[in-house]
C-alpha positions, -999 to 999 in steps of 0.1 A, spaced: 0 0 0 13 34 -6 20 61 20 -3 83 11 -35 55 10 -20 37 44 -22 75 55 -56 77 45 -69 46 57 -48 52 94 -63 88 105 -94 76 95 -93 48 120 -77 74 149 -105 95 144 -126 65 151 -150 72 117 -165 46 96 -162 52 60 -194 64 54 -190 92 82 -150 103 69 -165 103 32 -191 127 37 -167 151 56 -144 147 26 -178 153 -2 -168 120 -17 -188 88 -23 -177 61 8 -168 37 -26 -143 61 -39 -130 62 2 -129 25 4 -103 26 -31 -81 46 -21 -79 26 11 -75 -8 -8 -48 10 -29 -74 3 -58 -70 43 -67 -48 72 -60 -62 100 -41 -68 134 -54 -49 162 -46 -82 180 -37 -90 151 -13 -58 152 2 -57 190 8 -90 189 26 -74 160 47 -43 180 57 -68 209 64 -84 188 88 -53 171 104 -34 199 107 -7 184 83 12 195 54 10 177 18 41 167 22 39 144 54 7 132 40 28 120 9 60 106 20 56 101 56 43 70 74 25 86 98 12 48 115 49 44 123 54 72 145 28 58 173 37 32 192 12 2 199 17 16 235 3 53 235 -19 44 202 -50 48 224 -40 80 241 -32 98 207 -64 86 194 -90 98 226 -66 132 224 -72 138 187 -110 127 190 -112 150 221 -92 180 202 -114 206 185 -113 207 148 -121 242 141 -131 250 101 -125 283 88 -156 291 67 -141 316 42 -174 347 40 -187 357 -1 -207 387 3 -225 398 -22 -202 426 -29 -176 398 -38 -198 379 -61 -184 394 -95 -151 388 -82 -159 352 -69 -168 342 -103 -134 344 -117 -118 341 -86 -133 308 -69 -106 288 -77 -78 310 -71 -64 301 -38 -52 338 -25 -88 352 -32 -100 329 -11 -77 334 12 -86 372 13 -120 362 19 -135 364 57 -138 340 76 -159 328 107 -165 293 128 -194 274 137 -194 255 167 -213 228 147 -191 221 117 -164 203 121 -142 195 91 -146 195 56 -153 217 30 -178 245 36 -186 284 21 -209 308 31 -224 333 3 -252 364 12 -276 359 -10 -303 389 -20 -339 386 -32 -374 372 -19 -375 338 -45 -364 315 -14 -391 332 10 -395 322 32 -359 324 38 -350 365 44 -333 384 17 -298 391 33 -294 357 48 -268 340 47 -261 308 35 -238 281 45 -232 254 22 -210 221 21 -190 212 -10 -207 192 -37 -183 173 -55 -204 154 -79 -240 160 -90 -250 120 -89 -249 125 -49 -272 150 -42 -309 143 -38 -335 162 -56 -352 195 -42 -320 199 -20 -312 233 -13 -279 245 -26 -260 275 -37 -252 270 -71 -219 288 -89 -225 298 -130 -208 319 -156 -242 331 -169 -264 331 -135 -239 338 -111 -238 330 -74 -278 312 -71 -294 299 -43 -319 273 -52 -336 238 -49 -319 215 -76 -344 188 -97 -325 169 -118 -340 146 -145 -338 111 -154 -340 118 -188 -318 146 -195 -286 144 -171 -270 166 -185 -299 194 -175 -310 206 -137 -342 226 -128 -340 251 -104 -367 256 -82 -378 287 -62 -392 286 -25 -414 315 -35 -439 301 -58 -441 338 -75 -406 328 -93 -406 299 -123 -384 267 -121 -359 272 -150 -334 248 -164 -299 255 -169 -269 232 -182 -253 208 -161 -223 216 -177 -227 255 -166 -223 250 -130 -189 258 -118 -196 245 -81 -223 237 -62 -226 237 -22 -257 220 -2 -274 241 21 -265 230 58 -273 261 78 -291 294 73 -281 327 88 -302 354 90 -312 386 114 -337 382 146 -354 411 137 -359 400 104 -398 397 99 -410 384 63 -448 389 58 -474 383 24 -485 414 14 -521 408 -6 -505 416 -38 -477 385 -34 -508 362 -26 -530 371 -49 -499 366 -76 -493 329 -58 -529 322 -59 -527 332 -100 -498 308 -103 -510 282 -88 -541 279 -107 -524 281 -139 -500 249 -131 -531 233 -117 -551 242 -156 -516 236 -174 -518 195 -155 -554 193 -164 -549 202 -201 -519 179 -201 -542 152 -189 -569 155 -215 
């Protein structure tokens, strides 16, 4: 086995995770875990980064250094209830909407993230997650000017549909949405609206530069979202229509 899958497999097992639990900090599928522990694959560099991240350990030692070896059978226990017990604190780098434009060129570039803001939760622990403001009433009843925390998607075949995420696109920009996708045409997604007022549209798989699931939603105390008659009676519209739109495709 090679250092950098023994690696893998060994501060899974100190953190005492199963693979299904170390996978879904790392946004992979707990298959793709379980090669690179039976040596069946090589790990990504992305993978690895987020594991240093969360390890406190540089790409290097992850690489070349057989980290197993340096614990002897003796203290193995102690290190592991120490690292357990030791607070993994994750740096959620902040995209106002102010830095959307930039974001768009910018997502992947390391130092603009690194400019970004960041904040903890007491909640997350580990892996990969952004926050973005997002502006607008189509996810009422979520407030305009909340703030969304979301957890990397790495592929679109494990996401669920109608989940919440914040979706990343040249032509839409930074979205906040519920994602359908289709059986039929994988390569398209529907985005949905909370607000009934605003149509589903569909958009290119292909399109989407990076997606995050919704995990928690920020927004102000005061913050007090109410129907005024003209959003209900424009609901009340809608609705009828895609109730005479299913009944005409019926007959």
């Amino acid at each position: 086995m090679s250092v950098a899958n023994k690696n893998v497999k060994y501060l899974r097992k100190l953190r005492g995770w199963t693979q299904d639990e170390f996978a879904t900090r790392l946004g992979i599928k707990r298959s793709l875990l379980g090669a690179y522990e039976e040596e069946r694959a090589e790990p990504r560099i992305d993978v690895l980064e987020i594991i240093c991240d969360m390890f406190k350990l540089t790409l290097d030692e992850l690489l070349r250094k057989d980290l197993s070896a340096e614990t002897g059978s003796g203290n193995y226990l102690a290190k592991r209830r120490a690292l357990k017990l030791a607070p993994v604190v994750t740096h959620i780098p902040f995209v106002p909407v102010k830095a959307a434009a930039g974001y768009l060129t910018g997502y992947a570039d390391h130092e603009f993230i690194d400019e970004l803001n960041t904040f903890t939760l007491p909640m997350v622990s580990g892996g990969n997650f952004r926050a973005f403001e997002i502006l607008g009433d189509s996810m009422l009843p979520t407030p305009s000017g909340s703030v969304i925390v979301g957890e990397k998607i790495e592929a679109l075949d494990t996401i669920k549909n109608n989940t919440a995420c914040i979706l990343v696109s040249r032509n839409d920009g930074i979205v906040y949405k519920r994602v359908q996708k289709s059986a039929k045409t994988k390569n398209k997604l529907t985005l949905v609206s909370d607000n009934p007022t605003f149509q589903p549209y569909t958009i290119g798989a292909d399109e989407v530069l990076e997606m995050w699931e919704a995990q928690f939603i920020i927004s102000k105390t005061n913050t007090l979202q109410s129907w005024d008659v003209g959003q209900l009676v424009n609901i009340v519209a809608n609705l009828q229509q895609q109730v005479d739109g299913m009944k005409k495709g019926k007959n």
